[in-house]
Backbone as CSV, one residue per row, in Angstrom:
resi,resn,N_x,N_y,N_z,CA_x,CA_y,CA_z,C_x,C_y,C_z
1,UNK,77.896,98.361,81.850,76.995,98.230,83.003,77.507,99.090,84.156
2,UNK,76.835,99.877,84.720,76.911,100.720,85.781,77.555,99.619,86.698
3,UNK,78.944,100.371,87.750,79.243,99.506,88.875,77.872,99.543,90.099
4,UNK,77.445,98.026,90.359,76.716,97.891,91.740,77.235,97.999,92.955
5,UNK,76.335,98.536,94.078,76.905,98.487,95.207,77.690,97.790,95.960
6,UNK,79.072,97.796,96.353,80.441,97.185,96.876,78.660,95.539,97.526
7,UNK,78.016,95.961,98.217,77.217,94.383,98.846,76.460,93.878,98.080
8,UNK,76.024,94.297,96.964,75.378,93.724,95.731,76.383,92.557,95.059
9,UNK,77.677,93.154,95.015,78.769,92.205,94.343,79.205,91.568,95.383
10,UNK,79.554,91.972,96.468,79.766,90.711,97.873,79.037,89.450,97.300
11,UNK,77.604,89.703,97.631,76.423,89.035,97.616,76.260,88.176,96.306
12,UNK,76.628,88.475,95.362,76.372,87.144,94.242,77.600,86.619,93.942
13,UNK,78.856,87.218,94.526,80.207,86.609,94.377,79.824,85.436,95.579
14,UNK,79.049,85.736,96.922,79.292,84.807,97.866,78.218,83.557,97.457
15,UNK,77.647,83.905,96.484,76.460,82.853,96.112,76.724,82.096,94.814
16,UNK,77.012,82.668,93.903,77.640,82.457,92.484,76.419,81.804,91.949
17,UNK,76.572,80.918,90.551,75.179,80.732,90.209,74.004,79.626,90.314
18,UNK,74.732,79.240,91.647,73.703,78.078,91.939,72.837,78.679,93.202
19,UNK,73.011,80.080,93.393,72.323,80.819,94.856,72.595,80.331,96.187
20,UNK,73.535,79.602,96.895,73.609,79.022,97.833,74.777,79.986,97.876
21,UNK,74.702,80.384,99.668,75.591,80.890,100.356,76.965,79.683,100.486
22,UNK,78.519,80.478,100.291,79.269,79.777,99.861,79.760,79.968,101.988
23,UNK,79.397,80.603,102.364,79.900,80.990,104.087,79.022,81.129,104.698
24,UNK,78.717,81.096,106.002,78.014,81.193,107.178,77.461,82.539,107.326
25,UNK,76.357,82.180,107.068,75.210,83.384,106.551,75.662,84.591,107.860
26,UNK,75.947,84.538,109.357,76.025,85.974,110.208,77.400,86.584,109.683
27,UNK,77.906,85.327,109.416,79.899,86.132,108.771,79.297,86.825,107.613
28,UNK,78.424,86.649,106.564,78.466,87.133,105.372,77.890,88.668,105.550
29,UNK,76.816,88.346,106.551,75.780,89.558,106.837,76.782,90.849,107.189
30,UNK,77.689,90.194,108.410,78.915,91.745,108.510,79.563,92.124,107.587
31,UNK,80.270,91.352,106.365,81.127,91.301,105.312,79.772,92.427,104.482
32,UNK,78.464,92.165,104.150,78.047,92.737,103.679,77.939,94.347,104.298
33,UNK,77.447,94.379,105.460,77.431,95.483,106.473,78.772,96.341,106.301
34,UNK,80.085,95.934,106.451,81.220,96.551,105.881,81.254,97.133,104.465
35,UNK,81.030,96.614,103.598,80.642,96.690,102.031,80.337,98.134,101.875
36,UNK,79.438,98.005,102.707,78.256,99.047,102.651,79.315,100.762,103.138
37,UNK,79.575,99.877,104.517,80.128,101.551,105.066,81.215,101.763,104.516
38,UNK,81.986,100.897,103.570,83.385,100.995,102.607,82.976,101.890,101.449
39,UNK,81.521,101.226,100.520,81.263,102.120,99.794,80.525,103.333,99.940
40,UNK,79.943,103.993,100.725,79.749,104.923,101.337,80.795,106.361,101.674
41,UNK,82.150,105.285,102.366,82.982,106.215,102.698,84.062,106.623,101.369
42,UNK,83.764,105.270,100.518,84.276,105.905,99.067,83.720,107.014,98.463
43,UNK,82.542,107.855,98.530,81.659,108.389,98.152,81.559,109.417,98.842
44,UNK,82.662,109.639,100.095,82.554,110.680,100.770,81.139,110.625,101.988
45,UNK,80.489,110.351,101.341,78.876,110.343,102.556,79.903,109.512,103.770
46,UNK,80.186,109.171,103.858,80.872,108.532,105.600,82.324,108.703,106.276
47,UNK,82.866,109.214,107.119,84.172,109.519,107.354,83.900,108.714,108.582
48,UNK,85.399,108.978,109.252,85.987,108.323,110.403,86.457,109.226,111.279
49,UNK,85.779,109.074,112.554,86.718,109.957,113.306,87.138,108.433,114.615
50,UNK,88.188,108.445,114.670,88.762,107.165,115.469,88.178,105.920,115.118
51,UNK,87.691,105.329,115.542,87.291,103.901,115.697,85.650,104.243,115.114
52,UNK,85.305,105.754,115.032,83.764,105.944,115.042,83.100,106.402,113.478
53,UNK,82.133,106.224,112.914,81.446,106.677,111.745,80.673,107.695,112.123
54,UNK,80.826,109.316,111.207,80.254,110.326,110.946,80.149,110.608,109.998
55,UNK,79.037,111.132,109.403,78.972,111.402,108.097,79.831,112.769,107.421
56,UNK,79.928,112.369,105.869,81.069,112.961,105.748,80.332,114.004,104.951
57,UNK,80.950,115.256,103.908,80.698,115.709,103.164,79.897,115.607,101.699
58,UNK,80.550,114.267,101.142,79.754,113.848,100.288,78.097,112.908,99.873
59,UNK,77.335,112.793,99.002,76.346,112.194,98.905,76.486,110.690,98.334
60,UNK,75.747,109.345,98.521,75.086,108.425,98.319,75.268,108.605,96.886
61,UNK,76.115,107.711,95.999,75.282,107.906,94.848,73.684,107.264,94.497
62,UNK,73.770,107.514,93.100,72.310,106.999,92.654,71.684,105.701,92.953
63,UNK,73.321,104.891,93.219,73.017,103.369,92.699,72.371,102.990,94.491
64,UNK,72.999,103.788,95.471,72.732,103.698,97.127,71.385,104.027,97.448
65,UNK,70.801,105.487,96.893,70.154,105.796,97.187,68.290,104.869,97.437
66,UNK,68.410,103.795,96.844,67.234,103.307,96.609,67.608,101.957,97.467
67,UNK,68.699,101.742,98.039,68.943,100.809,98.828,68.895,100.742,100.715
68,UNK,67.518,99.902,101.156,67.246,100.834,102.816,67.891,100.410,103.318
69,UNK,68.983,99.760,103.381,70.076,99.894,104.796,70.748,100.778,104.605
70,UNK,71.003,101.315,103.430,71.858,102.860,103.190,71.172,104.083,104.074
71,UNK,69.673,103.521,103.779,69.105,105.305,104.303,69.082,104.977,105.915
72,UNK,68.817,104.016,105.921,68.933,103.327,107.899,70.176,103.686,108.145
73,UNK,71.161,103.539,107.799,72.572,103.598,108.231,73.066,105.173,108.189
74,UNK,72.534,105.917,106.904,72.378,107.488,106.865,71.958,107.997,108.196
75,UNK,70.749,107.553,108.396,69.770,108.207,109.288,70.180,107.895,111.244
76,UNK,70.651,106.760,111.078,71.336,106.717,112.587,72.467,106.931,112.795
77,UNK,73.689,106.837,112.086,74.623,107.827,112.229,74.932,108.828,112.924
78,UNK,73.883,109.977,112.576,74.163,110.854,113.188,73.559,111.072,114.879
79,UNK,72.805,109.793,115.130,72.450,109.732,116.358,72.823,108.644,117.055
80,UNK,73.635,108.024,116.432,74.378,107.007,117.551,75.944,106.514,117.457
81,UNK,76.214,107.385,118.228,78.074,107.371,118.160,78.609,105.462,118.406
82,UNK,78.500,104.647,117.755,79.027,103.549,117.737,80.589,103.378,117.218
83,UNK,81.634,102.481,117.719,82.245,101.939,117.164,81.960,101.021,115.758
84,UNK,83.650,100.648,114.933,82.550,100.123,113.608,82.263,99.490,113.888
85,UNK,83.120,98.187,114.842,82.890,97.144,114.884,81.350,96.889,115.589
86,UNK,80.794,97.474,116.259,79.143,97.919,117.144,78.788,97.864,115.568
87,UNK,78.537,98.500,114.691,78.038,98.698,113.669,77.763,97.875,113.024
88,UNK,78.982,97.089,112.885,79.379,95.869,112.033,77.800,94.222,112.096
89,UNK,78.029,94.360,113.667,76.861,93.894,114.708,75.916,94.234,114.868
90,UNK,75.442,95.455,114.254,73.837,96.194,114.500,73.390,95.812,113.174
91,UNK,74.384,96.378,111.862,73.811,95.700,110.359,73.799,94.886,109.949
92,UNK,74.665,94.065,110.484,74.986,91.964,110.051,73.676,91.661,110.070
93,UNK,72.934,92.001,111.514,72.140,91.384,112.002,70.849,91.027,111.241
94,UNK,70.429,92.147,109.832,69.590,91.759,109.090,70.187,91.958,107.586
95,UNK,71.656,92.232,107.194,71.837,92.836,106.307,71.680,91.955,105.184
96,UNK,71.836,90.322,104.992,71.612,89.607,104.354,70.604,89.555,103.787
97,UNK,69.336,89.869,104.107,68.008,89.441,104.198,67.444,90.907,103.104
98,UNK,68.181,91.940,103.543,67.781,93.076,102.645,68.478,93.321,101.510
99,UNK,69.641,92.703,101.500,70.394,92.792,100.655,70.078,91.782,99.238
100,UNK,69.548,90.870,99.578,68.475,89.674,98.954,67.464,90.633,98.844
101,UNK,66.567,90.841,99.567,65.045,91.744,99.013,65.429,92.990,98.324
102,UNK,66.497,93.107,97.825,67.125,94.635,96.938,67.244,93.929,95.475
103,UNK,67.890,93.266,95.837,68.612,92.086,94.118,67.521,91.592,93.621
104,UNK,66.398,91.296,94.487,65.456,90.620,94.054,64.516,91.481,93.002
105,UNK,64.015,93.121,94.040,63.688,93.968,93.911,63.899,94.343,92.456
106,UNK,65.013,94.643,92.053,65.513,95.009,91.123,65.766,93.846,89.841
107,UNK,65.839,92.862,90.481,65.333,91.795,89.251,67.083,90.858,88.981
108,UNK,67.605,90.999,89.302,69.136,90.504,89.714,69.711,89.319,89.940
109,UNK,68.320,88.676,90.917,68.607,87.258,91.578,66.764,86.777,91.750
110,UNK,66.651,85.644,91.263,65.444,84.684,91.822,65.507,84.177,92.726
111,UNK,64.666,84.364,93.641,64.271,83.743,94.874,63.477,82.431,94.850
112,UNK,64.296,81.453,95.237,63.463,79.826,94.965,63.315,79.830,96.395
113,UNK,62.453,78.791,97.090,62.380,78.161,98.274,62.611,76.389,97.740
114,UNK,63.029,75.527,98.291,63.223,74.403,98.751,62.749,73.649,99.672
115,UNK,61.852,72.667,99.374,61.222,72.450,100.615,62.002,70.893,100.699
116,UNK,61.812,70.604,101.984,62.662,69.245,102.238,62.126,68.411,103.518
117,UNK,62.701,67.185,103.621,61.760,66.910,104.870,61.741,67.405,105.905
118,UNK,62.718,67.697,106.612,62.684,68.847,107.143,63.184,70.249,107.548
119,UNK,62.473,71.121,107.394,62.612,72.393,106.693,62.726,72.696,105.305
120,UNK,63.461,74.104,105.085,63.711,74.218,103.700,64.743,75.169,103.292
121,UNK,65.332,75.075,102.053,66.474,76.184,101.643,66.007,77.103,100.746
122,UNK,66.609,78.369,101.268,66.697,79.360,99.516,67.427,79.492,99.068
123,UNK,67.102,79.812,97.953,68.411,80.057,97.040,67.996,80.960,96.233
124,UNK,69.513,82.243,96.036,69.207,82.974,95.357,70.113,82.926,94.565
125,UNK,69.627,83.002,92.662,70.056,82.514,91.631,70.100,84.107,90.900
126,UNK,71.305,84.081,90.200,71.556,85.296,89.677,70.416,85.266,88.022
127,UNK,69.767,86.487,87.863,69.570,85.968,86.404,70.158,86.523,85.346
128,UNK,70.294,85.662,84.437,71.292,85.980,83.498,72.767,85.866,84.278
129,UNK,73.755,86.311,83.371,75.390,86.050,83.951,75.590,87.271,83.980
130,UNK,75.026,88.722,83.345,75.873,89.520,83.335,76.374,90.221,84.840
131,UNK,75.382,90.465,85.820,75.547,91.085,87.148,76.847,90.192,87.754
132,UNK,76.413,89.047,87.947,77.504,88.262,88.842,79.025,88.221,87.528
133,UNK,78.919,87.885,85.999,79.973,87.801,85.802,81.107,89.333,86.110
134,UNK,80.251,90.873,86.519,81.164,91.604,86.296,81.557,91.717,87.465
135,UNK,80.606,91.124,88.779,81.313,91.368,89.906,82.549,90.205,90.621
136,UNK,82.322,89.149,89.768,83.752,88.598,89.623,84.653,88.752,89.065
137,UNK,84.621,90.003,87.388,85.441,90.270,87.588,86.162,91.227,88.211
138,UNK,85.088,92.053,88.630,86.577,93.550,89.351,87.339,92.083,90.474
139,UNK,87.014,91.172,90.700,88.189,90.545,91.364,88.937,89.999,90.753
140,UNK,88.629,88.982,90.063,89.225,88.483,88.823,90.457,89.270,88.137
141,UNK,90.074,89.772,87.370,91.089,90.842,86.613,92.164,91.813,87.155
142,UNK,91.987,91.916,88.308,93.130,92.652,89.194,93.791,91.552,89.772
143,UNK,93.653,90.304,89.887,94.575,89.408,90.854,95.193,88.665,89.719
144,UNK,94.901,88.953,88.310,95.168,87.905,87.369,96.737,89.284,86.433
145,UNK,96.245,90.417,86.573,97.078,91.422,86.473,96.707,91.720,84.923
146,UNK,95.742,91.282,84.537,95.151,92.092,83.467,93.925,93.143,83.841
147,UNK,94.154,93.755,84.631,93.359,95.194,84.983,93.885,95.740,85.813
148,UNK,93.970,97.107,86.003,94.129,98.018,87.238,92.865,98.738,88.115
149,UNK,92.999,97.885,89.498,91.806,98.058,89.997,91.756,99.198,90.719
150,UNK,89.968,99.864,90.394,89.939,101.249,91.131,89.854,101.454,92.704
151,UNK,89.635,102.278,93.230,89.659,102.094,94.927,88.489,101.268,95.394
152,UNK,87.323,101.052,94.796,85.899,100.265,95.085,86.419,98.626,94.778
153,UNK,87.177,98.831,93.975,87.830,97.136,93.528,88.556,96.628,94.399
154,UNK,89.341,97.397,95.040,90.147,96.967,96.018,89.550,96.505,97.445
155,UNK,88.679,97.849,97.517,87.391,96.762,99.025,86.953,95.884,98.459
156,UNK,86.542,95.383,96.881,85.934,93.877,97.009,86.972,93.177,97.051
157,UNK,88.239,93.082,96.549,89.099,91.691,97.081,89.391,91.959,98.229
158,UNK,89.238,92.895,99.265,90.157,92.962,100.575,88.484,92.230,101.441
159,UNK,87.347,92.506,101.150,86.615,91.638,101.797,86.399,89.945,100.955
160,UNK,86.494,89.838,99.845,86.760,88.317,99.062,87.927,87.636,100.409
161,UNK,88.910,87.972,100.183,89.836,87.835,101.136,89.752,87.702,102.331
162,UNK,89.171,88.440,103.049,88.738,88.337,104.446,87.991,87.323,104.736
163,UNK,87.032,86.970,103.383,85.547,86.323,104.294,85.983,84.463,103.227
164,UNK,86.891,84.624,102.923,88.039,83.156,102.109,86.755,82.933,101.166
165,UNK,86.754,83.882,100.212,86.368,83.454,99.200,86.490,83.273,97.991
166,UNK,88.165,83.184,97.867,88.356,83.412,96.638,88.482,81.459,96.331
167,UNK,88.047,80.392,96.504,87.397,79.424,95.757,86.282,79.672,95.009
168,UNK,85.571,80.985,95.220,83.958,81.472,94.163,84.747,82.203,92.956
169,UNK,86.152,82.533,93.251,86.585,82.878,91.239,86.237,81.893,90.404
170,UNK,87.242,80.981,90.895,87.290,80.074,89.569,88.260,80.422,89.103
171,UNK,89.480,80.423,89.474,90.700,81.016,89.012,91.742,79.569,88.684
172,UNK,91.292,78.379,89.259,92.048,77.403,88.639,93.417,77.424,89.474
173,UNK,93.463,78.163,90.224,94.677,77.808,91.142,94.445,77.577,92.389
174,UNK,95.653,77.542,93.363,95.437,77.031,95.007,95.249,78.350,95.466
175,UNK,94.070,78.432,96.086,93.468,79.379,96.945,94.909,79.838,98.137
176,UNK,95.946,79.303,98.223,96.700,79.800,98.887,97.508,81.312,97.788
177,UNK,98.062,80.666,96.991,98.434,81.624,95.749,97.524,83.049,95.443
178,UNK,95.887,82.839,95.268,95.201,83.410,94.859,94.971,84.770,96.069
179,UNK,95.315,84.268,97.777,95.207,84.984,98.547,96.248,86.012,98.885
180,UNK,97.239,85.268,98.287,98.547,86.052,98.432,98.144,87.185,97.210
181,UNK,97.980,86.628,96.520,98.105,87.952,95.342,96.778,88.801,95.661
182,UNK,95.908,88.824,96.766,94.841,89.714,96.977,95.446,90.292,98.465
183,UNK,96.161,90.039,98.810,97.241,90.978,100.161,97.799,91.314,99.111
184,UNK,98.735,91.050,98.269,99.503,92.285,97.217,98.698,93.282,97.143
185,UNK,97.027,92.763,96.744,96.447,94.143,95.685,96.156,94.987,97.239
186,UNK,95.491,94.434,98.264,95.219,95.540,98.953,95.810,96.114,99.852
187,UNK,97.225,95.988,99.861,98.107,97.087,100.287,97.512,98.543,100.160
188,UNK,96.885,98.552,98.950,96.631,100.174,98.141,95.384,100.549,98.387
189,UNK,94.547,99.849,99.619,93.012,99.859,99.558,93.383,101.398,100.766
190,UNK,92.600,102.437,100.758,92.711,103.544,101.224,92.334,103.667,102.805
191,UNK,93.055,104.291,103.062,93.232,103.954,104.683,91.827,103.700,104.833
192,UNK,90.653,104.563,105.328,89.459,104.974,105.490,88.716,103.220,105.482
193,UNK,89.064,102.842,104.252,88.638,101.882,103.909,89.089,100.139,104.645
194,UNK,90.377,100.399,104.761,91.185,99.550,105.602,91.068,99.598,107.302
195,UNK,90.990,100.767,107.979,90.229,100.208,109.004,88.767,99.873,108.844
196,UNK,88.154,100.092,108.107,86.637,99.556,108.567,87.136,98.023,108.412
197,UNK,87.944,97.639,107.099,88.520,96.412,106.875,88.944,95.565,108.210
198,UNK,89.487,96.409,108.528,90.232,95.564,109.889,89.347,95.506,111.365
199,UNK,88.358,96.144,111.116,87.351,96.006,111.851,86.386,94.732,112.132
200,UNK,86.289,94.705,110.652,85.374,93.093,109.954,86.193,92.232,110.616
201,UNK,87.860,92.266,109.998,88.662,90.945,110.357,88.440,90.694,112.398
202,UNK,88.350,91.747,113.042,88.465,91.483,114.299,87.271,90.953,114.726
203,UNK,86.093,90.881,114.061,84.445,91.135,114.087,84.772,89.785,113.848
204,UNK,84.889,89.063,112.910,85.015,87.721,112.537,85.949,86.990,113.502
205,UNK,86.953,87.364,113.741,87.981,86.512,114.694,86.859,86.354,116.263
206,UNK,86.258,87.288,116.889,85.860,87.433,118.084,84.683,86.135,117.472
207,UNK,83.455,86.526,116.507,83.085,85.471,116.300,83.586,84.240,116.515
208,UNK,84.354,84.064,115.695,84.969,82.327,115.651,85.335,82.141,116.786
209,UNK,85.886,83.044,117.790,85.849,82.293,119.420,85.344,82.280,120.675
210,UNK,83.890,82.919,119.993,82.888,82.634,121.029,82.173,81.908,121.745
211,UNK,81.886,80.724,120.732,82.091,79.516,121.231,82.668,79.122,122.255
212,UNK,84.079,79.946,122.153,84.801,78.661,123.295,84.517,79.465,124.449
213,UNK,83.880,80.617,124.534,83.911,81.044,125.858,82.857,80.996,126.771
């Protein structure tokens, strides 16, 4: 099976197969939004100049190209000098929602509604196991040390990690253990890739204490 886009595998790792978001749908939306400009800049289409995204030399692959926050994110780029973390906050803001109408699109995940007394839930249900089982494992198999993970593997455990999700393996151990051995793996995640990383983590921390202010 062709690898899916770094937020395609976010996205059914954060749902697994009962379709319910396992985190707080605006945290997931940036985690996805990062995804995006991680795999991108794997691909060359996105570089860094300081704190800022410009596009780089290379193209979108095939699997991007049919995905519209890619071509939205292509297309303003080059006209709006943002920080990532600005970025992080401009794509969160709907990235969930498209990122669902892509999977769906493509046939990936069922869209149920729930109706209840009041209001209602969705849920998006993977179909079949094969999509979600391979995007658990590029995590899976590198933290268990039966695989060597490629540079795209390493942004999914360094955001698994970030956004505490490694209770959606299923790895049978204490999520303390399981986190440690996903800081081992992404020591090796490529710079480029690691600040946008550390971007998310600051994006999320400011979140969580907004509240208090």
């Amino acid at each position: 099976m062709e690898r899916l886009p770094l937020p395609y595998d976010l996205f059914l790792i954060a749902h697994g197969e009962k379709g319910a978001p396992s985190i707080h749908v605006p945290t997931l939306g940036a985690g996805l939004a990062a995804a995006l400009m991680a795999d991108l800049s794997l691909v060359g289409a996105l570089a860094l100049e300081g704190q800022h995204l410009v596009l780089g030399g290379g193209r979108p692959g095939p699997a991007h190209l049919s995905d519209p926050a890619c071509g939205r994110l292509m297309a303003a780029v080059p006209q709006q000098r943002m920080p990532i973390v600005q970025w992080l906050a401009v794509l969160g803001a709907d990235m969930y929602e498209t990122t669902a109408r892509q999977l769906d699109t493509l046939g990936l995940i069922g869209t149920t509604v729930r109706r209840r007394l009041i209001g209602s839930s969705i849920r998006y249900v993977p179909v079949g196991h094969g999509p979600l089982t391979v995007a658990m494992a590029r995590v899976r198999l590198p933290v268990m040390g039966h695989e060597e993970p490629t540079p795209a593997d390493l942004a999914l455990c360094e955001l698994v990690r970030l956004l505490h999700l490694e209770d959606s393996l299923y790895l049978g151990e204490r999520p303390a253990e399981i986190r440690a051995r996903l800081a081992d793996l992404t020591r090796a995640v490529r710079p480029d890739v690691a600040q946008i990383m550390k971007a998310l983590e600051s994006y999320i921390a400011n979140q969580a204490t907004a509240i208090y202010r």
